[in-house]
C-alpha positions in Angstrom: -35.6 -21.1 -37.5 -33.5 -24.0 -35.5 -31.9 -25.0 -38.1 -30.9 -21.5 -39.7 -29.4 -21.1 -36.5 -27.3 -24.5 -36.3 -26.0 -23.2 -40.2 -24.8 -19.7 -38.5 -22.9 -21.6 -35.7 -21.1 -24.5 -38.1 -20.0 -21.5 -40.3 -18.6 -19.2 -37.3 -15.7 -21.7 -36.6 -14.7 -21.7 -40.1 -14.3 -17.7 -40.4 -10.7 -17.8 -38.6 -9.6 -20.0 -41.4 -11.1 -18.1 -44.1 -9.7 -15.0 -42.9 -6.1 -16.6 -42.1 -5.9 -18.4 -45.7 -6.9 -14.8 -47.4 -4.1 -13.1 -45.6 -1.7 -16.3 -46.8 -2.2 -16.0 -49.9 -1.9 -11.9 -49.9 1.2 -12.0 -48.0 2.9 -13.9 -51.0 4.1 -11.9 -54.4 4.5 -13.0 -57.7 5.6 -11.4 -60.3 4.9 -12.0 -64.1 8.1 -10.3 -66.1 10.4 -12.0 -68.0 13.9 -11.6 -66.5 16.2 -9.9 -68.2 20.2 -8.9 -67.9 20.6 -6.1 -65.3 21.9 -2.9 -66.1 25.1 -1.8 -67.5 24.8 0.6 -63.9 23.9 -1.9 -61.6 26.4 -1.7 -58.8 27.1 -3.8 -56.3 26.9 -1.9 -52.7 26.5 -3.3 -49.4 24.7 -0.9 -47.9 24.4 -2.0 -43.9 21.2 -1.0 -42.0 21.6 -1.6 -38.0 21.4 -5.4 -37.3 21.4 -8.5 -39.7 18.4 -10.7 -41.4 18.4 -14.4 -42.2 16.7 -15.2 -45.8 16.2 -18.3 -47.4 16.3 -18.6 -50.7 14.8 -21.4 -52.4 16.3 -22.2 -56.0 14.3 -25.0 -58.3 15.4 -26.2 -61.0 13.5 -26.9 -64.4 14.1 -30.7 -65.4 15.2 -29.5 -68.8 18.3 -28.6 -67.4 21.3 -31.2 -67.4 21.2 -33.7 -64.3 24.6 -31.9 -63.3 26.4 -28.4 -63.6 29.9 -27.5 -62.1 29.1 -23.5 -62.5 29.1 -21.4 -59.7 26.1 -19.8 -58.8 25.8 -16.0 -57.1 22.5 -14.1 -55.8 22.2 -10.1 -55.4 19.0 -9.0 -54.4 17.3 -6.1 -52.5 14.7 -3.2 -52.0 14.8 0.1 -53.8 16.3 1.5 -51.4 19.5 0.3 -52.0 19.9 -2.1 -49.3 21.2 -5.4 -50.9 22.0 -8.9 -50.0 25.0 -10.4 -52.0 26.4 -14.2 -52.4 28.7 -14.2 -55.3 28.7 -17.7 -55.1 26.2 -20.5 -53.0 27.5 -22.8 -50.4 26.5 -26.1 -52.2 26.4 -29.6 -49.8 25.6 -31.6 -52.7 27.2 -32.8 -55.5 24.5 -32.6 -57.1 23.1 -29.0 -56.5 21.5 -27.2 -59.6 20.4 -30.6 -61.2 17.3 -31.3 -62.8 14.5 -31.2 -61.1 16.1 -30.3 -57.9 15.0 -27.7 -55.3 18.1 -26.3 -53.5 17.8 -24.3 -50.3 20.7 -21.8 -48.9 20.2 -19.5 -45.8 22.1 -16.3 -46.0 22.8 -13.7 -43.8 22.3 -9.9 -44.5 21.3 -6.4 -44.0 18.0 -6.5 -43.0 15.4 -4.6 -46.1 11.9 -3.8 -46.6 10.1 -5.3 -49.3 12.5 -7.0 -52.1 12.1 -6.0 -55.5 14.8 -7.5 -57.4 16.6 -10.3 -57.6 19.5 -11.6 -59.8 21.3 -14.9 -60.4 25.0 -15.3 -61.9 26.6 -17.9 -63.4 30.2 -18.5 -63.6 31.0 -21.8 -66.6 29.6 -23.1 -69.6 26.8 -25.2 -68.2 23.3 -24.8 -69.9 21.8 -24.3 -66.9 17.8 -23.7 -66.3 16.4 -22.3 -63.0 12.8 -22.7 -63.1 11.8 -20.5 -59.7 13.5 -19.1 -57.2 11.8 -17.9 -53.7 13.3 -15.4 -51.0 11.4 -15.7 -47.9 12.4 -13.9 -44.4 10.4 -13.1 -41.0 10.4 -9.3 -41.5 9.4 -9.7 -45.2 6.4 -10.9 -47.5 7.4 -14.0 -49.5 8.6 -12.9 -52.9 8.3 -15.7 -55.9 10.7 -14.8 -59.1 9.8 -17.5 -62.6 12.7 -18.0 -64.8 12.1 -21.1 -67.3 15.6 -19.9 -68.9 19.0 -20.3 -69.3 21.0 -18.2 -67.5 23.8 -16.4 -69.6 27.2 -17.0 -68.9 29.2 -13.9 -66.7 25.6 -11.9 -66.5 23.6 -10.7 -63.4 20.6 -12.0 -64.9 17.0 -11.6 -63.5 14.3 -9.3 -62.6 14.1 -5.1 -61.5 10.4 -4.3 -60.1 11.6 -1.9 -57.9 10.5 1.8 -57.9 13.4 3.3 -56.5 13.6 6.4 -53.9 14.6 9.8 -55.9 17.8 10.9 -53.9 16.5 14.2 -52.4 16.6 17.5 -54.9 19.3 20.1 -54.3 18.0 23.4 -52.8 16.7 25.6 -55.1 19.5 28.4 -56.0 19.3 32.0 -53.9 17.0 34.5 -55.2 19.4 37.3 -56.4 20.5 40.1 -54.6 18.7 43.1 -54.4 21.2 46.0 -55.1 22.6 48.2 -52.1 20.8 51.5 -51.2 23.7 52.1 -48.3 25.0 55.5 -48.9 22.4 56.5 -51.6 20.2 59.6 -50.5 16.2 59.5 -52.3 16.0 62.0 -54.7 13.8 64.5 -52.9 16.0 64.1 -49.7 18.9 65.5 -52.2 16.9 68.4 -53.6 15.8 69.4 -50.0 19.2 69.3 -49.2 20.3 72.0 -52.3 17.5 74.5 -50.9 19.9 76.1 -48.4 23.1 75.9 -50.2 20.6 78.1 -53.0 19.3 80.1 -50.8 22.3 81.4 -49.1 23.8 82.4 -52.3 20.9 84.4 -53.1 21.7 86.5 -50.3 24.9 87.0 -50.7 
């Protein structure tokens, strides 16, 4: 019975970190589509909620790619509501930035979101260039992990669209129509009483 007990209190102190490494790992999403060039109506609109958000944005690259690129690299991402975060090209301190098997780290400043949901990178030169993964991370947000393992085409948002976007509220239904005008109109018995006299008077005459 003693040592049951000793087993219960070794596992209590444990359960905080079981509980804290379950939440961890939750907090972080993954997703497992291929990315793919954005839509011909993808627009770009900076749509500013009240106050700004830091991101960081963690870019590796695969170690297929060349050990140097001199393309420009841009970043739109968001949440489906239309709040985005744009960088049409990254601040690079390195010569060296998008090399193989690099990790590259930029913070940027934005609107602040909820949850991202898409992400896209752009490329401006002829480099064969191969992000492997890229990672947005902010306080206000769950982590949000994004796989490429591909080139990225040359002039071409190019990336990934989970995002199930807000409808934009219906239009009110139309009026019901109008129910004709009685104003002036007499029911007919009202105008057959009112014939009795008229009648009736020129019987007696």
């Amino acid at each position: 019975m003693k040592q049951k007990s000793s087993s219960l209190n070794m596992a209590t102190p444990l359960l905080p970190f079981f509980i804290f490494s379950l939440f961890s790992i939750s907090a972080s999403q993954s997703t497992g589509s291929l990315p793919q060039p954005a839509s011909k109506s993808l627009s770009i609109a900076y749509i500013r909620e009240a106050g700004d958000c830091n991101y960081r944005v963690n870019i590796t690259t695969s170690c297929s790619s060349p050990f140097y690129i001199s393309s420009e690299i841009g970043v739109l991402f968001g949440d489906a509501h239309g709040n985005q975060i744009y960088e049409p090209k990254l601040e690079v301190e390195s010569g060296n930035a998008f090399g193989k098997c690099r990790k590259d780290i930029f913070e940027l400043i934005g609107p602040c979101t909820d949850q991202i949901c898409f992400f896209y990178l752009y490329k401006n030169g002829s480099d064969d260039w191969i992000p492997e993964t890229v990672e947005i991370s902010s306080p206000d947000i769950d982590t949000v992990k994004y796989t490429y393992n591909s080139s990225i085409p040359n002039d071409t948002w190019y990336g990934f669209d989970d995002c199930q976007y807000f409808p934009s509220p219906s239009p009110p239904p139309p009026p019901p129509p109008s129910v004709p005008s009685t104003a002036g109109c007499l029911p007919r018995w009202k105008w057959l009483a009112s014939l009795i006299p008229v009648l009736f008077s020129s019987f007696l005459l």
